[in-house]
C-alpha beads as a LAMMPS data file, in Angstrom:
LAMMPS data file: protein, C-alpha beads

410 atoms
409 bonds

1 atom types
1 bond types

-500.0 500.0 xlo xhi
-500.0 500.0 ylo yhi
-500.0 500.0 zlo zhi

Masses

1 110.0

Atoms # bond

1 1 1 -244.791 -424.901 85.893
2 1 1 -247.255 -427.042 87.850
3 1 1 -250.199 -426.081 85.426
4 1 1 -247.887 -427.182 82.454
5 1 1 -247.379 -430.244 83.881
6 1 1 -250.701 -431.005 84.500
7 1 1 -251.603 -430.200 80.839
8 1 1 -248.913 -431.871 79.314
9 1 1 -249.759 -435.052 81.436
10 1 1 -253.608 -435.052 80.560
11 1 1 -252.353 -435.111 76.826
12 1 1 -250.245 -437.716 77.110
13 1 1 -252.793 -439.592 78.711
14 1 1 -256.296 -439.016 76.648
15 1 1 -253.866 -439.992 73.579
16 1 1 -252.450 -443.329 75.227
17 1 1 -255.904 -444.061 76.310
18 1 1 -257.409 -443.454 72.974
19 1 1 -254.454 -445.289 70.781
20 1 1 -255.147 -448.568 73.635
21 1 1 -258.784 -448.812 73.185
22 1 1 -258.096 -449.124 69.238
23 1 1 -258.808 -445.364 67.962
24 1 1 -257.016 -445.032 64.463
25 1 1 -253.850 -442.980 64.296
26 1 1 -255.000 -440.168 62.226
27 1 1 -258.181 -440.088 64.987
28 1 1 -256.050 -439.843 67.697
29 1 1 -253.940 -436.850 66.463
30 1 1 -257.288 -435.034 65.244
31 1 1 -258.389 -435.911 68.835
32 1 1 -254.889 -434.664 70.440
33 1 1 -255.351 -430.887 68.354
34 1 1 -258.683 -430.872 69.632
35 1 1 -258.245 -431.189 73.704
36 1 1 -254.720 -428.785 73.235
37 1 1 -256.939 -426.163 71.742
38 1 1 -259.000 -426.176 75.238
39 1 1 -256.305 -426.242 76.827
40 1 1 -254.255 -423.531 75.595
41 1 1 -251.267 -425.290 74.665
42 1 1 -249.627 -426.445 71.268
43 1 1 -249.320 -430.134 70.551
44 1 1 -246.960 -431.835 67.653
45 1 1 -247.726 -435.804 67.767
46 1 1 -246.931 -438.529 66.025
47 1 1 -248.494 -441.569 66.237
48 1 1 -248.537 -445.004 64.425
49 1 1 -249.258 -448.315 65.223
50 1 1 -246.537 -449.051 67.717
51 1 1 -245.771 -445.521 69.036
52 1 1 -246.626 -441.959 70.494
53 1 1 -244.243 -439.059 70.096
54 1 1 -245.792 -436.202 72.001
55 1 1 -244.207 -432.289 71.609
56 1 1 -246.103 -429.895 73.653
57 1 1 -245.599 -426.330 74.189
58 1 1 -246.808 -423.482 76.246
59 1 1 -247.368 -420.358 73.994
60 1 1 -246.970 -417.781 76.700
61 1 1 -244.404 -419.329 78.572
62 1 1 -242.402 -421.495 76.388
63 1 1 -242.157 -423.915 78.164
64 1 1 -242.093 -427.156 76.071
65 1 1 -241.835 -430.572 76.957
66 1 1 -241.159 -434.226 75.313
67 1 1 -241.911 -437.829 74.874
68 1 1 -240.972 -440.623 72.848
69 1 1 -242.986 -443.746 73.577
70 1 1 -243.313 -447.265 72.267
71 1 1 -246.503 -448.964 73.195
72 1 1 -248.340 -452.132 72.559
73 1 1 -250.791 -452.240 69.112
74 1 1 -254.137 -451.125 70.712
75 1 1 -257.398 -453.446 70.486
76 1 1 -261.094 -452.854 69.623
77 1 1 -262.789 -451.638 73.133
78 1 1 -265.573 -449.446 71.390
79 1 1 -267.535 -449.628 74.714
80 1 1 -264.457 -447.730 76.923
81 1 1 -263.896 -445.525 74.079
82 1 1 -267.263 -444.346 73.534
83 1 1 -266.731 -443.536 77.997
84 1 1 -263.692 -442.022 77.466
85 1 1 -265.252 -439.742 74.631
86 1 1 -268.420 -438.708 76.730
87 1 1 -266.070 -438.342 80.086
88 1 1 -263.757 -435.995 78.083
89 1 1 -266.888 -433.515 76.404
90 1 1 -268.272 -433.812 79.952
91 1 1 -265.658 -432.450 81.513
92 1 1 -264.222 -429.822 79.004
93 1 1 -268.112 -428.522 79.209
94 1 1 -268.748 -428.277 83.115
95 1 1 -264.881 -427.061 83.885
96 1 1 -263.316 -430.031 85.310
97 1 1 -259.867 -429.343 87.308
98 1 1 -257.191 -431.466 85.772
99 1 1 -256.894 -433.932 88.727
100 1 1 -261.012 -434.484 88.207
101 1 1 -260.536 -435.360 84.253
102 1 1 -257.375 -437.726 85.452
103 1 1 -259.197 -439.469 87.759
104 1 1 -262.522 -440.019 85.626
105 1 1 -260.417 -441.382 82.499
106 1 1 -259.085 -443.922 85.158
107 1 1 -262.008 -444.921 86.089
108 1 1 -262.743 -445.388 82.479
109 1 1 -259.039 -447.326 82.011
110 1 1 -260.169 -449.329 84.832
111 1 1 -264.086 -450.357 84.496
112 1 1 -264.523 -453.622 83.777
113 1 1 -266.245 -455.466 80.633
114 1 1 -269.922 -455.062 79.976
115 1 1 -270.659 -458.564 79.170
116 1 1 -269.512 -461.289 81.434
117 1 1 -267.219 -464.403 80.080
118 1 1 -270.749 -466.560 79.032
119 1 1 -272.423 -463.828 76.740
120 1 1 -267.987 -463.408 75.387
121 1 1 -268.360 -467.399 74.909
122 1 1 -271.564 -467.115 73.401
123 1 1 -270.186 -464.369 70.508
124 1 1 -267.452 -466.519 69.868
125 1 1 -269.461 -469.637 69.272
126 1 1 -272.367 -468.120 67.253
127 1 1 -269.513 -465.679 64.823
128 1 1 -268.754 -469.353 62.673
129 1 1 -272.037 -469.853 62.137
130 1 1 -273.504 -466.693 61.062
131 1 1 -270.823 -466.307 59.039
132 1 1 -271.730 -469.266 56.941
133 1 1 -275.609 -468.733 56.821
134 1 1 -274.185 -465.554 54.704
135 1 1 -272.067 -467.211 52.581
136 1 1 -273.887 -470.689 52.158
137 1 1 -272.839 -474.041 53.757
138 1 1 -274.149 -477.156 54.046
139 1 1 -276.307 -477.957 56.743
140 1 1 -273.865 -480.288 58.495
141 1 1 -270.943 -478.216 58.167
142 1 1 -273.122 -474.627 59.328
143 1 1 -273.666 -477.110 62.904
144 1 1 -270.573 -478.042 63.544
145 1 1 -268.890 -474.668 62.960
146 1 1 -270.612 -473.957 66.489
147 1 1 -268.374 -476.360 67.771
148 1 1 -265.235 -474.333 66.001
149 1 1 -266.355 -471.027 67.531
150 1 1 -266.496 -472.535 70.894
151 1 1 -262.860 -473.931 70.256
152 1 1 -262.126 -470.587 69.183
153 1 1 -263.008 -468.985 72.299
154 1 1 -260.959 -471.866 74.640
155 1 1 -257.952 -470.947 72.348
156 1 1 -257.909 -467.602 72.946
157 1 1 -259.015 -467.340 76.549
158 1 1 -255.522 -470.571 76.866
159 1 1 -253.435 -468.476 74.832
160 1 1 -254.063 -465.265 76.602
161 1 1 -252.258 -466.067 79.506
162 1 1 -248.739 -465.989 77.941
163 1 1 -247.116 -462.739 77.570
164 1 1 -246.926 -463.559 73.933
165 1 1 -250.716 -464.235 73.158
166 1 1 -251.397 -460.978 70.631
167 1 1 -248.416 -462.587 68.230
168 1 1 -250.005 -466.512 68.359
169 1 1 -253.793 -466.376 68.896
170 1 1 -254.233 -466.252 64.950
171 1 1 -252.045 -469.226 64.532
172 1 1 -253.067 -471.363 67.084
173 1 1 -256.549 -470.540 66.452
174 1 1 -255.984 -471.899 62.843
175 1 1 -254.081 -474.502 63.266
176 1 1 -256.225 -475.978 65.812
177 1 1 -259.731 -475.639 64.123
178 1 1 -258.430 -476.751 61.199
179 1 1 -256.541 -480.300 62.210
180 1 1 -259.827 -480.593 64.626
181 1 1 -262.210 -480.221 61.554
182 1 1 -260.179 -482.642 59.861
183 1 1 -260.607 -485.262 62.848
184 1 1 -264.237 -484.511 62.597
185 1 1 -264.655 -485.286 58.449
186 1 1 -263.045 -488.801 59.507
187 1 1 -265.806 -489.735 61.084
188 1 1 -268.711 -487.350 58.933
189 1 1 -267.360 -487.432 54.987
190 1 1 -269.662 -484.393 54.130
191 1 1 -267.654 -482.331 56.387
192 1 1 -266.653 -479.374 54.355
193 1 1 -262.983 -478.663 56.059
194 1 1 -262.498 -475.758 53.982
195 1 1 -265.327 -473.506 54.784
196 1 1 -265.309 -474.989 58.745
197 1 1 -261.741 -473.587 59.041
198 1 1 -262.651 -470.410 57.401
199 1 1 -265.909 -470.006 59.433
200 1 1 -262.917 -470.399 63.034
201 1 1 -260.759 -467.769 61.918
202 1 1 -263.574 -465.429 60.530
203 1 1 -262.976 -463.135 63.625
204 1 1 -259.104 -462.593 63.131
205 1 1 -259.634 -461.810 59.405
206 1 1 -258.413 -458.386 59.269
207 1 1 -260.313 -456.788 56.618
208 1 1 -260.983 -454.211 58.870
209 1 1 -257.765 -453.283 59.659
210 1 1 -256.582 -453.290 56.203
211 1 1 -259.574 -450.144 55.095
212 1 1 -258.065 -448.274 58.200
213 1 1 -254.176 -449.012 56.762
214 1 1 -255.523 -447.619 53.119
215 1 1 -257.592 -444.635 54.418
216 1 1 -254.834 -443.596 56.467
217 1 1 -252.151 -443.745 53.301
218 1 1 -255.069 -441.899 51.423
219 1 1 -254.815 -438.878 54.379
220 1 1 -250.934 -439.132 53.539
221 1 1 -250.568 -440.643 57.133
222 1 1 -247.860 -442.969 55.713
223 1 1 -246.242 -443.936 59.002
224 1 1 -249.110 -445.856 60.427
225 1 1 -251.074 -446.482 57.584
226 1 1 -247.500 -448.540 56.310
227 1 1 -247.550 -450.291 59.726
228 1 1 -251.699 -451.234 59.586
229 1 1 -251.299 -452.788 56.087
230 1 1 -248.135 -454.777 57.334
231 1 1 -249.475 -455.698 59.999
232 1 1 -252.459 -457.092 58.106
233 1 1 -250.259 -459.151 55.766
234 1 1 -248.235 -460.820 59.182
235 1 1 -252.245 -461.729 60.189
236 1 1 -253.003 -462.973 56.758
237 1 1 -249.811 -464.890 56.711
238 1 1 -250.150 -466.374 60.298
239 1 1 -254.250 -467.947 59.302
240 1 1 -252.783 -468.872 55.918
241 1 1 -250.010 -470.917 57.493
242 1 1 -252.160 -472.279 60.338
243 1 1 -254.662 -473.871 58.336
244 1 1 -252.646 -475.183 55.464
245 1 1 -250.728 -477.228 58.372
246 1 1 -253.705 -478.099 60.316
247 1 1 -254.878 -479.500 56.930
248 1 1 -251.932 -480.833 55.781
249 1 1 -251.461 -482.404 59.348
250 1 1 -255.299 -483.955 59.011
251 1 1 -254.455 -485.050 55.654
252 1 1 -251.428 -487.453 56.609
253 1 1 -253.172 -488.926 59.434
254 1 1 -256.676 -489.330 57.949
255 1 1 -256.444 -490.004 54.546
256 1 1 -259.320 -487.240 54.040
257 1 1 -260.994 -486.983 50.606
258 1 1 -261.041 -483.239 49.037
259 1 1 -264.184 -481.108 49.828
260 1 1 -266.816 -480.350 47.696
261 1 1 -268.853 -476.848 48.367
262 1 1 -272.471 -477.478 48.539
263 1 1 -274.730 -474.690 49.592
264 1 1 -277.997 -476.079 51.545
265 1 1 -278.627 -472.540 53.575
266 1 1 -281.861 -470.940 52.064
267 1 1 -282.294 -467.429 51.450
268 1 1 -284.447 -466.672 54.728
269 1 1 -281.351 -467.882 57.040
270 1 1 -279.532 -464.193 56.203
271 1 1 -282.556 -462.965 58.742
272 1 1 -281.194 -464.307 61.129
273 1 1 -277.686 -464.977 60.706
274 1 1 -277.093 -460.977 59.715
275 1 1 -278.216 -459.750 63.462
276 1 1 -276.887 -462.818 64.985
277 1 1 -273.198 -461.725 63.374
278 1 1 -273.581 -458.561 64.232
279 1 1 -274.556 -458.677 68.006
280 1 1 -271.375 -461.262 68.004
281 1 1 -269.011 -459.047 66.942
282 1 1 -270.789 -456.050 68.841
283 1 1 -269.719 -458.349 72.033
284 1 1 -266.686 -459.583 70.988
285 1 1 -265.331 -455.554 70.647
286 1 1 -267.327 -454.886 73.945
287 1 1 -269.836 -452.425 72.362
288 1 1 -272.661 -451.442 74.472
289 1 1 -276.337 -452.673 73.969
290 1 1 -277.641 -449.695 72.426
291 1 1 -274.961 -448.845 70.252
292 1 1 -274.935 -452.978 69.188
293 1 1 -278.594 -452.423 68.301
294 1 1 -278.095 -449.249 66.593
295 1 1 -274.920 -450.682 64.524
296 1 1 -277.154 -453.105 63.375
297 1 1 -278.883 -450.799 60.670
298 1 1 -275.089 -450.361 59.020
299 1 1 -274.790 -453.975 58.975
300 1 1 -277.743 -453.979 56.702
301 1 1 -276.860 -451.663 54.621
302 1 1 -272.951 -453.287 54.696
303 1 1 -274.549 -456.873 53.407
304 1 1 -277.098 -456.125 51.058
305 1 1 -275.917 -452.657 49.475
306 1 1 -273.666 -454.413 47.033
307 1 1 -276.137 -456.585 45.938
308 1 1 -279.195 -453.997 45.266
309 1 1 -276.702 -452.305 42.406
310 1 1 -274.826 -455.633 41.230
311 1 1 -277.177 -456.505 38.215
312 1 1 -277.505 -452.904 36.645
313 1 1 -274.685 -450.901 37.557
314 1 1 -272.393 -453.114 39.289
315 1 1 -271.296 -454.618 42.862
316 1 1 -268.075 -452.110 42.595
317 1 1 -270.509 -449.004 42.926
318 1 1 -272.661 -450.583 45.381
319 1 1 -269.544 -451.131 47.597
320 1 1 -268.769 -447.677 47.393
321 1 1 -272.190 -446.389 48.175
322 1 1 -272.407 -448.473 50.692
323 1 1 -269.357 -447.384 52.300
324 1 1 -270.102 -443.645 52.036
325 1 1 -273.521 -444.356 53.791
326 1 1 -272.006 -446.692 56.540
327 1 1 -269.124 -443.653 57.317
328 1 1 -271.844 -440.530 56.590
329 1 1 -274.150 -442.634 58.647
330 1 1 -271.691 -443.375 61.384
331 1 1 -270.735 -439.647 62.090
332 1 1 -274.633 -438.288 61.765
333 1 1 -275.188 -441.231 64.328
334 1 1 -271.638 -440.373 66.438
335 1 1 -272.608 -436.934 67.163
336 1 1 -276.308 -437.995 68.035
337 1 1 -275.376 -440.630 70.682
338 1 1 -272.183 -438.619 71.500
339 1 1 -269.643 -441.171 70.804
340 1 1 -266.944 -441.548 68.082
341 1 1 -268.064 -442.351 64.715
342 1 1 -265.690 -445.724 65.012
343 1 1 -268.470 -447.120 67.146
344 1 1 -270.690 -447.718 64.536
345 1 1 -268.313 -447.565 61.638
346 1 1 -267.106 -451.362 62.671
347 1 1 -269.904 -452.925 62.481
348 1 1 -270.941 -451.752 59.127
349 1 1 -267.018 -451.535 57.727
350 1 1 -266.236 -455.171 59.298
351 1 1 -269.186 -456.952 57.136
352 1 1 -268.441 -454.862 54.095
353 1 1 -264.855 -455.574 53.913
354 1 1 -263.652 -458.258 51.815
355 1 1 -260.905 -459.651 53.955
356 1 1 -262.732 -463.034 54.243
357 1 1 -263.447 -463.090 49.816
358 1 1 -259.439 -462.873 50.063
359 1 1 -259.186 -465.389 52.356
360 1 1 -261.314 -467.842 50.620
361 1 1 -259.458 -467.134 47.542
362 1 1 -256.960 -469.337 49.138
363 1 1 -258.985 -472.155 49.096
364 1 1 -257.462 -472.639 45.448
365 1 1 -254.212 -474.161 47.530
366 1 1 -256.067 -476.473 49.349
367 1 1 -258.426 -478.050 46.586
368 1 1 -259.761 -478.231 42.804
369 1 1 -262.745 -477.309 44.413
370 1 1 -262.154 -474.252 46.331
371 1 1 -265.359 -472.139 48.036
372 1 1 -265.199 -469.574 45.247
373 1 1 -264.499 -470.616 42.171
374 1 1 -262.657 -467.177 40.702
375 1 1 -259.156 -466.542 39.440
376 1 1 -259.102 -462.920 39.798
377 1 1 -260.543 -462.925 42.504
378 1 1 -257.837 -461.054 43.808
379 1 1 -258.514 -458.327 41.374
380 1 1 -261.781 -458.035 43.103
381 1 1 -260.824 -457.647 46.209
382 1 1 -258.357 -454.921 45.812
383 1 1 -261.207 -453.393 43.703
384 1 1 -263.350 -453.500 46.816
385 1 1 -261.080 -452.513 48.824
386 1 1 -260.367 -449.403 46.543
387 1 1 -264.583 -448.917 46.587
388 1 1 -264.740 -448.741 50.449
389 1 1 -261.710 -446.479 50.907
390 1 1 -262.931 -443.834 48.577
391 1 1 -266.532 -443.888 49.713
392 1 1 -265.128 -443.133 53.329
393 1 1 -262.779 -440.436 51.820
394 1 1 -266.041 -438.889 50.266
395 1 1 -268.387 -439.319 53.412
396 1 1 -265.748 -437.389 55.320
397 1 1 -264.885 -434.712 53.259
398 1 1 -268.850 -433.903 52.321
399 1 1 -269.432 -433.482 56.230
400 1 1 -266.114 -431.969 57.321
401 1 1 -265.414 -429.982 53.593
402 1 1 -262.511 -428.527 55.412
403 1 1 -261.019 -430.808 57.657
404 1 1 -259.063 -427.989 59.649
405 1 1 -261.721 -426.057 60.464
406 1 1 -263.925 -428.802 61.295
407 1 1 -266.537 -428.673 64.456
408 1 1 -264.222 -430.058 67.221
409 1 1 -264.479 -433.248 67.659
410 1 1 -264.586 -432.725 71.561

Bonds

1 1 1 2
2 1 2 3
3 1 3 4
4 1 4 5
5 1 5 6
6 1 6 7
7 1 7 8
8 1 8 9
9 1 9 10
10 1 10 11
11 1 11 12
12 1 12 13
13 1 13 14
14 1 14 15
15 1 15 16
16 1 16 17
17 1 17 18
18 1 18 19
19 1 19 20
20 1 20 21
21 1 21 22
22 1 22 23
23 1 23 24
24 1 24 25
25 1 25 26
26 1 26 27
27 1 27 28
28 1 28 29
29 1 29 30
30 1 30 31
31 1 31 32
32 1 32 33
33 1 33 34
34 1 34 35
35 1 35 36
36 1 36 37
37 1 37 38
38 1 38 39
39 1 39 40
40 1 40 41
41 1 41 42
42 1 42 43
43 1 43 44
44 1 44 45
45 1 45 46
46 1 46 47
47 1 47 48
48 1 48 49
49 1 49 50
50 1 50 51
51 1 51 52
52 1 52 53
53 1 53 54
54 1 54 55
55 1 55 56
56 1 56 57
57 1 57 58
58 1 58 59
59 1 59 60
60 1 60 61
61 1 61 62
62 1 62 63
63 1 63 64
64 1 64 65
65 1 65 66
66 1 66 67
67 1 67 68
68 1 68 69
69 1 69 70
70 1 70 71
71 1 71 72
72 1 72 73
73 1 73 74
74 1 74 75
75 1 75 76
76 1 76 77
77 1 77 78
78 1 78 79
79 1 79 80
80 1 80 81
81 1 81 82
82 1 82 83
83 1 83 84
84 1 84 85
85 1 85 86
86 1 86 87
87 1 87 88
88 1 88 89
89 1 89 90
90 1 90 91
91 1 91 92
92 1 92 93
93 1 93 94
94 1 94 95
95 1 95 96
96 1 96 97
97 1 97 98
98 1 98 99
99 1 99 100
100 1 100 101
101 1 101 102
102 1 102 103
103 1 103 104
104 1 104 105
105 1 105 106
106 1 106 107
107 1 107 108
108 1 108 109
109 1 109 110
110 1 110 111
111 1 111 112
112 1 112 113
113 1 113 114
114 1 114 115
115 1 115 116
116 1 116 117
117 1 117 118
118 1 118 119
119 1 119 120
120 1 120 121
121 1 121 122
122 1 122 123
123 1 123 124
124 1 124 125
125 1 125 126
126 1 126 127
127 1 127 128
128 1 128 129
129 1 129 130
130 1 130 131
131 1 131 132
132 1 132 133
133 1 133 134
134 1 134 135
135 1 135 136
136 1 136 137
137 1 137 138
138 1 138 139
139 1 139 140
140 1 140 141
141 1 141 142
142 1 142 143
143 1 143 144
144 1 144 145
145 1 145 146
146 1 146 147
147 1 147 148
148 1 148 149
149 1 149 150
150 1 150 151
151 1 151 152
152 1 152 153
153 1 153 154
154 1 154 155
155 1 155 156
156 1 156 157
157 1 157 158
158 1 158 159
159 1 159 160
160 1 160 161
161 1 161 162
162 1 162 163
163 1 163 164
164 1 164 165
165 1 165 166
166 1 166 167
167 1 167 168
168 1 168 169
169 1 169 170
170 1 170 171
171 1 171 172
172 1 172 173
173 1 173 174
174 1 174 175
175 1 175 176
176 1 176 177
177 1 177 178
178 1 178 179
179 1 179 180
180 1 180 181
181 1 181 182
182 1 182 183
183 1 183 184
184 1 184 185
185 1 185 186
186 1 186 187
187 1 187 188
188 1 188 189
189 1 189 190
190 1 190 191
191 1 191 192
192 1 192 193
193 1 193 194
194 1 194 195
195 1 195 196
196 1 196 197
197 1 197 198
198 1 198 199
199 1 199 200
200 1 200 201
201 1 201 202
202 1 202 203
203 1 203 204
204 1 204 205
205 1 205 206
206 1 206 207
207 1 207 208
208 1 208 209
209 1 209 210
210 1 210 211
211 1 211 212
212 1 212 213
213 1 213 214
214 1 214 215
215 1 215 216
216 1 216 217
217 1 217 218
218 1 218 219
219 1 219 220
220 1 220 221
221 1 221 222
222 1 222 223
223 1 223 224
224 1 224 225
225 1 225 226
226 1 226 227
227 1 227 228
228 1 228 229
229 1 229 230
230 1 230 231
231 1 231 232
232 1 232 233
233 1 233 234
234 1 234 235
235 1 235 236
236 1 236 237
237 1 237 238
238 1 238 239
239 1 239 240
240 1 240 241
241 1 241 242
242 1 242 243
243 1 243 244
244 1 244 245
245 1 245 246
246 1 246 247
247 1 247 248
248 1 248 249
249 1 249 250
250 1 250 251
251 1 251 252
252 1 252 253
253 1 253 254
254 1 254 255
255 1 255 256
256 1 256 257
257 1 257 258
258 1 258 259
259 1 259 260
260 1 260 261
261 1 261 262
262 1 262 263
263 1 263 264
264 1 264 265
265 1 265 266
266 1 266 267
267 1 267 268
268 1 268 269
269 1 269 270
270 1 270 271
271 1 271 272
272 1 272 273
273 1 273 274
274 1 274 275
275 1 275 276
276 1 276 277
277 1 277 278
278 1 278 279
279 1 279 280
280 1 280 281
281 1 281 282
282 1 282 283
283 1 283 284
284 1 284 285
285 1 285 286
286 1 286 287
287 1 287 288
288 1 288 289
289 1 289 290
290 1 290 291
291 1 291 292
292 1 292 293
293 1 293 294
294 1 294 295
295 1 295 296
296 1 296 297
297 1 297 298
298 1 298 299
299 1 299 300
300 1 300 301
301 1 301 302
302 1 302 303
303 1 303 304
304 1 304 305
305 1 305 306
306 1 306 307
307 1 307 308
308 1 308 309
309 1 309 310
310 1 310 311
311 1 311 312
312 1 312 313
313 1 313 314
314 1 314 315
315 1 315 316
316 1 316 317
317 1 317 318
318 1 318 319
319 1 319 320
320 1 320 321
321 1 321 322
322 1 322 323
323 1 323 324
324 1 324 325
325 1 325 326
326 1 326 327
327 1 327 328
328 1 328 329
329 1 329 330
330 1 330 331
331 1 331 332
332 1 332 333
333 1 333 334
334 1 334 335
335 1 335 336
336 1 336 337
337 1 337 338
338 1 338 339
339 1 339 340
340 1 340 341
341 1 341 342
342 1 342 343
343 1 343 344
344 1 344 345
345 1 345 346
346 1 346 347
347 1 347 348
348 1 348 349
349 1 349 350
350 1 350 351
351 1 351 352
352 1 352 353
353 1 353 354
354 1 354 355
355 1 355 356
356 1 356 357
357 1 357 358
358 1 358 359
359 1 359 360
360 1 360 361
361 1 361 362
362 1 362 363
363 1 363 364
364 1 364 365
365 1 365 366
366 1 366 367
367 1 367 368
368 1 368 369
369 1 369 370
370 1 370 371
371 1 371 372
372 1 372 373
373 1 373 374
374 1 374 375
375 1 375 376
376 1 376 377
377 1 377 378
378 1 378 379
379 1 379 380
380 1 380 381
381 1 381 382
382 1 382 383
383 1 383 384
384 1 384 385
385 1 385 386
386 1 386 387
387 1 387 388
388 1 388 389
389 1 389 390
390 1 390 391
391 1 391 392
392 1 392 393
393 1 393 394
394 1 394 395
395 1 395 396
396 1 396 397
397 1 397 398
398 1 398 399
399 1 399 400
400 1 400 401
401 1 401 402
402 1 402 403
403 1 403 404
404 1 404 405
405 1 405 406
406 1 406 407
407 1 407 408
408 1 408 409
409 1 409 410
């Protein structure tokens, strides 16, 4: 009974582990199958955004055991889950007694961050910024979107310490950027407010998290593909509202004039701004040094894929070959450095997704002269989408053909 126990318990906690350091649903239940086939036991699991069902069974003894859970939405820690992965191969290789594995995935639960709070303050300031020496900015509005991403940071280290933080941050964040950038086009006119309150929230866009809602729907994992994508629009919903009242708010009390989008960033700025964005967000989701630096080839690929195929064949199939490179990439990388493919799939996937083209469409509320001047642009961006998700569905079915009888990914 005691050995059950002890496999039923190391189950439980390799999946809660996984689901809290932001490993997708349909990766965690691939992962689950995997470390019950070592074991010797037979594992039904559910798992969605929110939740972890668990159903395990002993074949020879029949003994079978239970749990229902509900559990907080997990976050981006790619640095403690590429640990966890190595500490689990490790130990399913040398023969680790259950209580060994236990304690090493603790020590993985409990290790601290690997940058300190500066270098976190540092990838929240310079995020803004790079973001708009991609897009185009003007010159005074690219400077003081430093000041935004350092606001950004303060916010979210403030809001943090209530219980309710992971419902606000996105709102308060908003809200507070964007009534601050209008106190700061009171006193500088050529503010753009528009693009400065984009460039704040640029972090919490959740492009991401909508290609992981729509690849899970496509693998028929309705459950928690339904619950990314909703989640998503309640993110969308909470930037969208925080900056149209931080506006609206900085309208009534200064008597702003509308923006106009001027682009003074030359070409040669992408150099730098492209690594600079990268490295942020490698930080910011706690990514370690050598994977940041080796993520940074998919980010390449991510922001100028689209545009090698967009005047002969179209920025639709460049999106999609540059997602099936970024996910084919990302697993031929994974299984080189031994860690999961999600590692490097972010910082490719996060660049290449248009959550922030959506976001700007938006702009169109605000002003006559919004950052993109498109009216379907919409259309586009569910076209996009629809690109990225089906070159990731074709990266992973040309390496893993069969999907059952896939190498394990333990």
């Amino acid at each position: 009974m005691k050995n059950f126990e002890e496999k039923y318990n190391l189950i439980v906690k390799i999946g809660n582990a996984l689901h809290k350091f932001g490993c997708s649903s349909l990766r965690v239940e691939t992962y689950i199958q995997d470390v019950a086939k070592h074991i010797g036991v037979e594992v039904s699991c559910q798992v969605t955004t929110n939740t972890l069902n668990y159903q395990v069974e002993d074949p020879q003894t029949k003994e079978r055991q239970v749990l229902l859970q509900y559990i907080p939405l997990g976050s981006n820690n790619l640095g403690k889950l590429a640990d966890l992965h190595k500490q689990i191969r490790k130990a399913f290789k040398e023969g680790h007694d259950y209580e060994t594995i236990t304690q090493n995935i603790d020590k993985v639960i409990e290790k601290k961050k690997i940058y300190n709070e500066f270098t976190l303050a540092l990838a929240y300031t310079i995020i803004p910024p790079s973001f708009l020496g991609l897009i185009g900015a003007s010159w005074v509005t690219l400077w003081f979107s430093f000041l935004m991403g350092f606001i950004g940071y303060l916010i979210t280290k403030g809001v943090s310490r209530f219980n309710t933080s992971r419902y606000t941050v996105e709102f308060y964040t908003a809200f507070i950027c964007s009534f601050i950038g209008c106190l700061c086009k009171y006193f500088i006119p050529e503010l753009d407010v528009i693009e400065l309150s984009l460039a704040s929230v640029i972090l919490y866009v959740p492009g991401l998290t909508i290609s992981i809602a729509l690849e899970e729907i496509s693998f028929n994992q309705f459950n928690s593909g339904s619950g990314f994508l909703f989640n998503s629009i309640m993110i969308f919903l909470k930037l969208f509202i925080g900056v149209y009242l931080g506006m609206a708010l900085g309208h009534f009390f200064f008597g702003l004039e509308e923006d106009v989008y001027i682009n003074e960033i030359p070409q040669w700025v992408h150099f730098i701004a492209l690594p600079a964005l990268s490295a942020g967000l490698g930080v910011v989701f706690n990514t370690k040094l050598k994977d940041l630096l080796i993520g940074l080839f998919l980010a390449v690929i991510a922001f100028w894929g689209p545009m090698i195929f967009q005047n002969n064949i179209g920025w639709i199939f460049g999106t999609f070959i540059s997602a099936f490179l970024i996910t084919f990439l990302s697993i031929l990388l994974s299984k080189w450095r031994n860690v999961p493919p999600s590692v490097y799939l972010l910082q490719g996937i996060v660049i290449l997704v248009p959550g922030s083209r959506l976001f700007m469409g938006l702009s169109n509320q605000f002003s006559n002269d919004p950052i993109i001047d498109n009216p379907s642009i919409g259309t586009s961006g569910l076209l996009m989408f629809c690109a990225i998700v089906v070159g990731m569905l074709v990266a992973y079915s040309t390496y893993y053909p069969n999907l059952d009888n896939r190498d394990e990914v333990i």
